[in-house]
N, C-alpha and C positions, 0 to 999 in steps of 0.2 A: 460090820457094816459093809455093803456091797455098796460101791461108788459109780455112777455111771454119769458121762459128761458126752454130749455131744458136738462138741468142736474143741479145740485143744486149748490149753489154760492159755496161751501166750496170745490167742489173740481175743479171750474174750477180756484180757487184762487191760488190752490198748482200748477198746471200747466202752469201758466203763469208768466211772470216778475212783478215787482213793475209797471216799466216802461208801460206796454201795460195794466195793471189792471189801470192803472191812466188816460190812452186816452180812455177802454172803458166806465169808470165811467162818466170821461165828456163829451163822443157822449152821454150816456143814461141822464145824466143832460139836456141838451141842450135839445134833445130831446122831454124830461118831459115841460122843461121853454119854448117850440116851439109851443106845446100840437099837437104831430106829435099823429096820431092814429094809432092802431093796432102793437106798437112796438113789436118787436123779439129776443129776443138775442140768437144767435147759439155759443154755444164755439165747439172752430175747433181744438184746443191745443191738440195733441197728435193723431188727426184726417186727419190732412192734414196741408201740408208747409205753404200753403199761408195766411195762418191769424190764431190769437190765436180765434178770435171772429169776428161774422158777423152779423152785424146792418141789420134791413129790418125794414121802418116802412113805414108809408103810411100819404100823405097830402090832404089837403082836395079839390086842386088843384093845377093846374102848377106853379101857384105862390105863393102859401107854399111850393113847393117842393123845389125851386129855391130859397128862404129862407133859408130855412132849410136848405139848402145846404151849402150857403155862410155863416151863422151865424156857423155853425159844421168847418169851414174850418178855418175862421178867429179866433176862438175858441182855435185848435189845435196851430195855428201858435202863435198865444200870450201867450200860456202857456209854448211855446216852445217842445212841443213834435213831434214837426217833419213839412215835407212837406209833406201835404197830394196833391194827385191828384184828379181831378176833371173831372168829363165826363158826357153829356148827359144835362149840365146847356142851353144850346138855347132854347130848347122846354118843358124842364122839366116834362117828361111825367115818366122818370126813370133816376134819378140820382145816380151816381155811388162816393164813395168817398173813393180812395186807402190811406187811410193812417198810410198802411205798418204793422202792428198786428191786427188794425181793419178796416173792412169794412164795408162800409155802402151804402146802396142800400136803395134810397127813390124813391118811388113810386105815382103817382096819383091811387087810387082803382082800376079803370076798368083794367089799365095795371100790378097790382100787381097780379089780379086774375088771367088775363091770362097765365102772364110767371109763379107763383105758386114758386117762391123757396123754401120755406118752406119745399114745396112737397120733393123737390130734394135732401137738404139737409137734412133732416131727420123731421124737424119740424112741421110737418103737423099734427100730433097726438094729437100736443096742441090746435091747433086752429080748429078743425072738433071733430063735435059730436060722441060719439061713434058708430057705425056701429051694428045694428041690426043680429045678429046671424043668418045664413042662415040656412035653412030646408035642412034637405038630405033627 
């Protein structure tokens, strides 16, 4: 699993609860033990309401995604950290999983490149090569 975070652990630690540092640690466990590629972590804490942190990673197909989906889901609910929601499991091209601090959005490749969140939410910096210096 390739891990990629965009701000350092120490301070997306002091920004968040016990509570939702405990659901993101076991989506990026899971994860890891799933061996989901290209994982992301965005912390959103102090950035925006809807989540402290938002999961992206990518499967190697529909049916890893759809895995990975239901293993993160059933995960959550046994730990007892909440009811997560679930969307996009039929086809599994992009699976969505609301579970209320963290988000997680799994991908098959071809569809992660196109929709590009990274881009959107700021994290595109890590995962693209530096940009050659343009001539004036």
């Amino acid at each position: 699993m390739t891990l990629t975070s965009t701000t350092p652990a120490s301070a997306t630690a002091s920004a968040t609860s016990p509570e939702s540092q405990a659901l993101h640690a076991l989506v990026m466990h899971q994860l890891d033990e799933d061996q989901a590629q290209e994982v992301v972590s965005i912390p959103l804490a102090g950035i925006s309401s809807i989540a402290d942190h938002m999961v992206i990673a990518s499967g190697r197909s529909s049916r890893h995604v759809a895995a990975m989906a239901e293993k993160i889901v059933t995960r959550i609910k046994q730990e007892g950290l909440g009811l997560p929601r679930l969307e996009g499991l039929p086809t599994a091209d992009w699976v969505l999983i609301d579970a209320g601090d963290v988000i997680v959005h799994l991908f098959r490749p071809e569809v992660r490149s196109f929709y590009n969140l990274e881009r959107m939410w700021g994290g595109e910096s890590l995962n693209a090569p530096a940009a050659a210096p343009t001539p004036h």
